[in-house]
BAFI-428606 format. One line per 8 residues: for each residue x, y, z of C-alpha. Coordinates in nm, 4 decimals, padded with zeros to 6 digits, m for minus. Example, Ala and Ser with C-alpha at 12.3 -4.5 7.8 and 13.67 -1.06 7.14 Angstrom:
REM BAFI-428606
01.2300/m00.4500/00.7800  01.3670/m00.1060/00.7140
//
This chain:
REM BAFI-428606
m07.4988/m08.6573/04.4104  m07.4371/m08.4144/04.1183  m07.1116/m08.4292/03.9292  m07.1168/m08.0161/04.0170  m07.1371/m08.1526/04.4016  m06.8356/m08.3744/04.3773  m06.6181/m08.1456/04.2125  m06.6476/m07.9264/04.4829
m06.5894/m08.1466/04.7805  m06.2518/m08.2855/04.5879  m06.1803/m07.9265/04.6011  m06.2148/m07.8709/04.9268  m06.0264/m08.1402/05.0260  m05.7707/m08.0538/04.8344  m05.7162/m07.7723/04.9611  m05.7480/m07.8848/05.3138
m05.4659/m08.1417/05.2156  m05.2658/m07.8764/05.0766  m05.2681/m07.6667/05.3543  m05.1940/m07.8856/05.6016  m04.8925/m08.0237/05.3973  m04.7527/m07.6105/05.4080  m04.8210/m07.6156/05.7639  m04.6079/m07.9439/05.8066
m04.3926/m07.7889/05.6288  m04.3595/m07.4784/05.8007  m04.3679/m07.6244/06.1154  m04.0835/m07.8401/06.0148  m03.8548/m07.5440/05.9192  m03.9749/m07.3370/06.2576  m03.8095/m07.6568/06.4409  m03.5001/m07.6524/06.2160
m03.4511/m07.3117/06.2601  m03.5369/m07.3378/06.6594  m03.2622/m07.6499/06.6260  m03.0191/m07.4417/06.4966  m03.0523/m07.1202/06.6939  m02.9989/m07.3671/06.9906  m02.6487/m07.5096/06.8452  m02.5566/m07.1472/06.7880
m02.6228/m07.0729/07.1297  m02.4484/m07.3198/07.3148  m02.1633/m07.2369/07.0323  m02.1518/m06.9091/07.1410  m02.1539/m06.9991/07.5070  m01.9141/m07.2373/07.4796  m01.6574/m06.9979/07.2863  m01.6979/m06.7293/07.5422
m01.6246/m06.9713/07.7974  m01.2935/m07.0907/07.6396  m01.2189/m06.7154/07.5866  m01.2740/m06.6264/07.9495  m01.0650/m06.9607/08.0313  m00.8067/m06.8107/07.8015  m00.7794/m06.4814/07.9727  m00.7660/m06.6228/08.3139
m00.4894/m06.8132/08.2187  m00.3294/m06.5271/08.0677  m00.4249/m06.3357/08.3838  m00.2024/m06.5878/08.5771  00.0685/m06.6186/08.4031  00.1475/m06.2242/08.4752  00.0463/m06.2355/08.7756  00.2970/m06.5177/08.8567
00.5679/m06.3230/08.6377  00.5073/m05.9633/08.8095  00.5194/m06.1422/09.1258  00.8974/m06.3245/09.0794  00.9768/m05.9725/08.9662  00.8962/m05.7975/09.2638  01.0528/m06.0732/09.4620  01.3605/m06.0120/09.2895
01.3901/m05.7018/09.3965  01.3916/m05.7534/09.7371  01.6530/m06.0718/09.7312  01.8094/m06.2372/09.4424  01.8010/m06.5537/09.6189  01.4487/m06.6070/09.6968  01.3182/m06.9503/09.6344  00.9995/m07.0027/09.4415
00.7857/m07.1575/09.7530  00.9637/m06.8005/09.9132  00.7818/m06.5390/09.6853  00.5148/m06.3568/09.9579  00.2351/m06.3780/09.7041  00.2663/m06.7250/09.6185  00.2571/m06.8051/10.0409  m00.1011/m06.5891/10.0666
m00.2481/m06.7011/09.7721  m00.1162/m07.0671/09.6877  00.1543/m07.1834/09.8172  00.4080/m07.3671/09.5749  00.3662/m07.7740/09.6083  00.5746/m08.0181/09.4825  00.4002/m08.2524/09.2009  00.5942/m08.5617/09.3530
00.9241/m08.7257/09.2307  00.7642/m08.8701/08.9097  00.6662/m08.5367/08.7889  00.8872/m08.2937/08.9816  00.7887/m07.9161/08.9641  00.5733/m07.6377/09.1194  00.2037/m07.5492/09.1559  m00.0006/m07.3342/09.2641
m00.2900/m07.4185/09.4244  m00.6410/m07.3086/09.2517  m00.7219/m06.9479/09.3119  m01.0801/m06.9228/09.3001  m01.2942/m06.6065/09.1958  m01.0338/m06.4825/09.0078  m01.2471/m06.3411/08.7378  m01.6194/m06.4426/08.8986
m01.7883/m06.7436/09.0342  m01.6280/m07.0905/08.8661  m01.2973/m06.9565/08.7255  m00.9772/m07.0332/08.8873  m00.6317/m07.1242/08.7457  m00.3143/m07.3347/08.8109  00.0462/m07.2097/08.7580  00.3571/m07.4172/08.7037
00.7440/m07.3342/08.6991  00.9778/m07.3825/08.4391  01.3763/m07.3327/08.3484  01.3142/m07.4486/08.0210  00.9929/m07.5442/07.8031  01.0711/m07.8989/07.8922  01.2438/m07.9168/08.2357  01.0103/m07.8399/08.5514
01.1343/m07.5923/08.8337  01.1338/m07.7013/09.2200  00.9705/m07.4979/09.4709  01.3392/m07.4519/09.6054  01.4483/m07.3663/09.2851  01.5566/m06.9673/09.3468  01.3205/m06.7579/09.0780  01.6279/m06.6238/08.9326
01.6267/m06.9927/08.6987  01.2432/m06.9293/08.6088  01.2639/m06.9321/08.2119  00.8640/m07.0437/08.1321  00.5337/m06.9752/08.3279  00.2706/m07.1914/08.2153  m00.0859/m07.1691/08.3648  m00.4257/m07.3257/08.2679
m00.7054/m07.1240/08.3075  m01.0518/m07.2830/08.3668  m01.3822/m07.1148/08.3431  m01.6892/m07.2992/08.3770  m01.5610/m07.6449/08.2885  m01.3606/m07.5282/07.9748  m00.9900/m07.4814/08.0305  m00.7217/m07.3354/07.8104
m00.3525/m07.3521/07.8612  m00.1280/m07.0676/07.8724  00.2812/m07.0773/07.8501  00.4705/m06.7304/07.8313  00.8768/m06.7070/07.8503  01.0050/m06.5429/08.1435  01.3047/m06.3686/07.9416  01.5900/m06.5278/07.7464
01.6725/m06.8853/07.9489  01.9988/m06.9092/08.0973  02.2041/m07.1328/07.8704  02.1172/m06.9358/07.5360  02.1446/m06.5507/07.6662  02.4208/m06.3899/07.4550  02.5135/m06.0087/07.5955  02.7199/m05.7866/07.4075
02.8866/m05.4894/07.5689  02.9085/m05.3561/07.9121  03.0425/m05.0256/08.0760  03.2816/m04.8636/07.8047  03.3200/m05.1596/07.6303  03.0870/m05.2354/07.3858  03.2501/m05.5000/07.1694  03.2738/m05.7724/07.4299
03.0107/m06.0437/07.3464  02.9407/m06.2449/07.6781  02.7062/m06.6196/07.6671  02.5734/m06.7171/08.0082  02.5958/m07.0584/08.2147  02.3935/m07.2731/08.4770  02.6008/m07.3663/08.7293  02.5709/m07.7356/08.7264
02.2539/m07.7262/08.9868  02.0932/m07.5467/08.7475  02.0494/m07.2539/09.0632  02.2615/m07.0431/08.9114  02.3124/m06.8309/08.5957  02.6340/m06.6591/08.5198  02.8468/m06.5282/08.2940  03.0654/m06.7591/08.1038
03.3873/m06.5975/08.1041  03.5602/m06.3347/08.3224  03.4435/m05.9683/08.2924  03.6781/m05.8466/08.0087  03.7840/m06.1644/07.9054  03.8062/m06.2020/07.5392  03.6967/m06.5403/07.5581  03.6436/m06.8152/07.8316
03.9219/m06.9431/07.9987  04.1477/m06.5756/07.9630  04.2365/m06.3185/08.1760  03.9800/m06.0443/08.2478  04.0095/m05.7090/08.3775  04.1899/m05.6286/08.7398  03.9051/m05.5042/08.8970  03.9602/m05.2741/09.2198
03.6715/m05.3800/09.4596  03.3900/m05.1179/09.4510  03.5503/m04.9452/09.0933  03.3372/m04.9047/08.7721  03.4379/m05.0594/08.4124  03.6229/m04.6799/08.3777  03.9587/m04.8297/08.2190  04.1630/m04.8781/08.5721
04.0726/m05.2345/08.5280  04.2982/m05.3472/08.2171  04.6272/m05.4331/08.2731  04.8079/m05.1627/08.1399  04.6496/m04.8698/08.2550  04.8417/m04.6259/08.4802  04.9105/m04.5982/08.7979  04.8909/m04.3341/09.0605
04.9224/m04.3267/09.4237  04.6302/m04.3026/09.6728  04.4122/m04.3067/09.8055  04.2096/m04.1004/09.6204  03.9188/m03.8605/09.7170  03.7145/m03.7969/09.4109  03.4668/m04.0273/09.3174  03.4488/m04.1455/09.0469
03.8182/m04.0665/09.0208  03.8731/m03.7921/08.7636  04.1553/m03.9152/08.6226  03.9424/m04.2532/08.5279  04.1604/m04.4790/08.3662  04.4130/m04.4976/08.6827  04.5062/m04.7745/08.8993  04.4808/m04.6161/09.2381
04.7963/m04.7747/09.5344  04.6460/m04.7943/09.8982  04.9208/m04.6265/09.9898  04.8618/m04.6871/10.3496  04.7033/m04.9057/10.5884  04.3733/m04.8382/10.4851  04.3798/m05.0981/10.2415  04.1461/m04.8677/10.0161
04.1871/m04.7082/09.6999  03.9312/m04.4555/09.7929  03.9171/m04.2321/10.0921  03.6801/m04.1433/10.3096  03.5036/m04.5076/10.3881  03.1851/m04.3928/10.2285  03.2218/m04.7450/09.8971  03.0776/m04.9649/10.1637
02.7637/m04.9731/09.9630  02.9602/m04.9980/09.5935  02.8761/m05.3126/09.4305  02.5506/m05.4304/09.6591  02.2839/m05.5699/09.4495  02.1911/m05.5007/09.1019  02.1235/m05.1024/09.2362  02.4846/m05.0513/09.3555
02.7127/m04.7772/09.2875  02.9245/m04.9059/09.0212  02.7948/m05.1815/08.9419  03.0143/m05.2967/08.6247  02.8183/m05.5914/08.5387  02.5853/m05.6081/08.2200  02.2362/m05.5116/08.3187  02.0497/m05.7545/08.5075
02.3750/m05.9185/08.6909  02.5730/m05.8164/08.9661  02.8761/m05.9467/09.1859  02.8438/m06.2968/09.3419  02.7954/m06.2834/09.7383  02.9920/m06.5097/09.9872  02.7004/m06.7571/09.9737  02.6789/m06.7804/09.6235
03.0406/m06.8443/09.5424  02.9672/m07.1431/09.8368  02.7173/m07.3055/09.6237  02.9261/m07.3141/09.2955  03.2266/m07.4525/09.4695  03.0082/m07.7213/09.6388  02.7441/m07.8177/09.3069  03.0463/m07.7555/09.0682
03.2798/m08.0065/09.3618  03.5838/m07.6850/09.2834  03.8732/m07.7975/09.4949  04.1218/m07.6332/09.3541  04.2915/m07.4897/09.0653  04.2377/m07.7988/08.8115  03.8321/m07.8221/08.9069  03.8392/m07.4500/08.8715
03.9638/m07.4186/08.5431  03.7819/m07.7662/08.4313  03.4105/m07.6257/08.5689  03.1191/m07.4942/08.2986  03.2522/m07.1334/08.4524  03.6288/m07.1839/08.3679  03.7709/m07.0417/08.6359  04.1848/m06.9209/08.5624
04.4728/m06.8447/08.8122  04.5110/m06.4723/08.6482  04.6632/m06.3633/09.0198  04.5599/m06.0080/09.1029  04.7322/m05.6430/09.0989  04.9074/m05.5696/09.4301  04.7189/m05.3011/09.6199  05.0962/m05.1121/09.6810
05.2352/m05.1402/09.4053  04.9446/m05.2011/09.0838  05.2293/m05.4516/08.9415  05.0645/m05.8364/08.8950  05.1708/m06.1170/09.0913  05.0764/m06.4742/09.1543  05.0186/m06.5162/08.7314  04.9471/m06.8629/08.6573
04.9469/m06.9831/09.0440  04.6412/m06.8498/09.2273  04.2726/m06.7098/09.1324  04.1387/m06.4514/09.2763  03.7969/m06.3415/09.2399  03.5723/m06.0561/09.4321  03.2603/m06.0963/09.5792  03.0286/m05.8002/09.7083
03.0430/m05.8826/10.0943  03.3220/m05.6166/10.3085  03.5048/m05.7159/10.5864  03.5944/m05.3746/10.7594  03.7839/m05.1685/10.5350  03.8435/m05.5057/10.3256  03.6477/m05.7159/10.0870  03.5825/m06.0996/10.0547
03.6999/m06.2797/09.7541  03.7769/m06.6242/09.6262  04.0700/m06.7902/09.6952  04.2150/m07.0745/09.4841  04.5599/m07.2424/09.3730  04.6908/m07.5995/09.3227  04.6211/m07.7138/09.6646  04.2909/m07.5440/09.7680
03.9721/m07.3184/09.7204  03.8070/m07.0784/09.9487  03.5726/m06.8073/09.9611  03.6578/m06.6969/10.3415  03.9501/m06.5159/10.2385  03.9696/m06.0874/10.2514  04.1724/m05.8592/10.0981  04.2437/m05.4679/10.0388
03.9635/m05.2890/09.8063  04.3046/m05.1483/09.6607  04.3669/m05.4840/09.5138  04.2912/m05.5751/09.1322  04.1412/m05.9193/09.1041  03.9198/m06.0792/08.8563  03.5167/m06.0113/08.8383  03.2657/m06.2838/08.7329
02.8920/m06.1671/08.7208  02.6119/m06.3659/08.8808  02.2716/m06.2840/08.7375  02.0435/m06.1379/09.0062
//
């Protein structure tokens, strides 16, 4: 073979090694990027699932929230397991007594096929709600959405938790500064001191039943006879006598609906409270153990023996020996309120609308 020959096959093979070394290599960045178009993929699947897990939780947790609200609404008292949309879509369970608390039970096809989420109550961010809890304690909603095997949690406050509100003002007073308790259940959320008390323990205002925070409530305001007929009263600021057997300060008996609910005429609780009913002033007195005047006073609520303002006369008696506190239930021309002294405490006790007592405000 000529030395021309040879040179040419070395070329030529050469060049065949050559090329298929660029085709290796070509091949083995077509496979990288193939490799890496796949990780981005299932990236990108796998962070839309968590943000469509996210949503559905979100999703639930205002569902849950706009649900309690409603139920609200319609009765102050409703329990948790209670709420209508909780019994139709999933009902509340208890966890067990290791883990008490609420859950709802998976709602599937929330947002499509394979999503569902799971809702649990809270008073605080670290103390579970029971199904008989009433929704009134709810502080937290927490939820975890899943979507396609990928779950996210959700937690969202429910408004200010009971123990740390702090409300300043009410009716025409507007320097007042008012914190809020749990009765010691934990069922209940009230107001810490009496309604124009300038701090826990004091006097408040003498409240006529069914009257507004118009200045007729403070001790010293004037006093004219009645009943009266305007409403609200023009004079305002006046303490208004029964002056008869009605046992009213107003006349015709058209305040049977004053001080219902959170809605009522006259309501002169801050916003988003309203007057204790029979049945709730029950419950304090039995998860508080209030016997009398000493377990009044010596309860989170502080409950004093301020007396009341006679319904003839607008002059206080009993100072220092009995409490007296309205509620919003009526008995006939009358009104239930609670009844306590040395010996003894009551809440089946009724007395004149006329009369001034003491107001402490539940919330819803």
């Amino acid at each position: 073979m000529s030395i021309e020959k040879s040179i040419k096959k070395n070329k030529k093979g050469s060049i065949l090694a050559f090329s298929l070394i660029i085709l290796s290599m070509m091949l083995t960045i077509a496979v990288g990027i193939a490799s890496v178009e796949v990780i981005q993929k299932k990236n990108a699947s796998s962070t839309q699932f968590s943000v469509q897990a996210y949503q559905i939780a979100d999703g639930g947790t205002q569902w849950a929230i706009e649900a309690i609200n409603r139920a609200n609404l319609v009765n102050a008292k409703i329990k948790i397991q209670e709420v209508p949309e909780f019994i139709t879509y999933g009902p509340c369970v208890e966890l067990g007594s290791s883990d008490p608390g609420s859950n709802i039970n998976n709602i599937d096809n929330v947002l499509g096929q394979g999503s569902s989420f799971e809702i649990s109550f809270w008073k605080t961010e670290t103390e579970r709600a029971s199904c008989a809890d009433a929704t009134s304690v709810v502080g937290v909603v927490k939820a975890t959405g899943k979507f396609h095997n990928t779950a996210r949690a959700v937690s969202v406050n429910v408004g200010t938790p009971c123990e740390s509100a702090s409300i300043v003002g009410y009716g025409n007073d507007a320097t007042t500064t008012y914190l809020t308790v749990f009765s010691p259940d934990k069922k209940q959320c009230w107001l810490n001191k009496n309604l124009g008390a300038p701090a826990p323990g004091s006097p408040g205002g003498y409240y006529q039943w069914g009257r507004s925070t118009d200045g007729h409530q403070l001790s010293g305001s004037g006093i004219t006879a009645g009943p009266t007929t305007i409403d609200p009263p023009s004079s305002g600021a006046n303490f208004y006598t029964s002056g008869s057997a009605l046992y009213d300060w107003f006349d015709p008996n058209s305040d049977d609906l004053f001080w219902q609910g959170l809605g009522g005429p006259n309501n002169p609780c801050p916003t988003g409270f309203r007057l204790p009913t029979q049945a709730d002033w029950a419950a304090l007195l039995t998860s508080a153990n209030i016997i009398d005047s000493a377990t009044a006073a010596s309860s989170k609520l502080n409950l004093t023996m301020d007396g009341g303002r006679d319904a003839s006369t607008g002059v206080v008696n009993n100072l220092g020996s009995k409490g007296l506190y309205w509620m919003s239930d009526i008995s006939g021309r009358k009104a239930f309120n609670l009844t306590f002294d040395l010996a003894s405490a009551s809440t089946i006790t009724d007395s004149g609308r006329a009369n001034g007592y003491q107001v402490r405000c539940i919330k819803k």
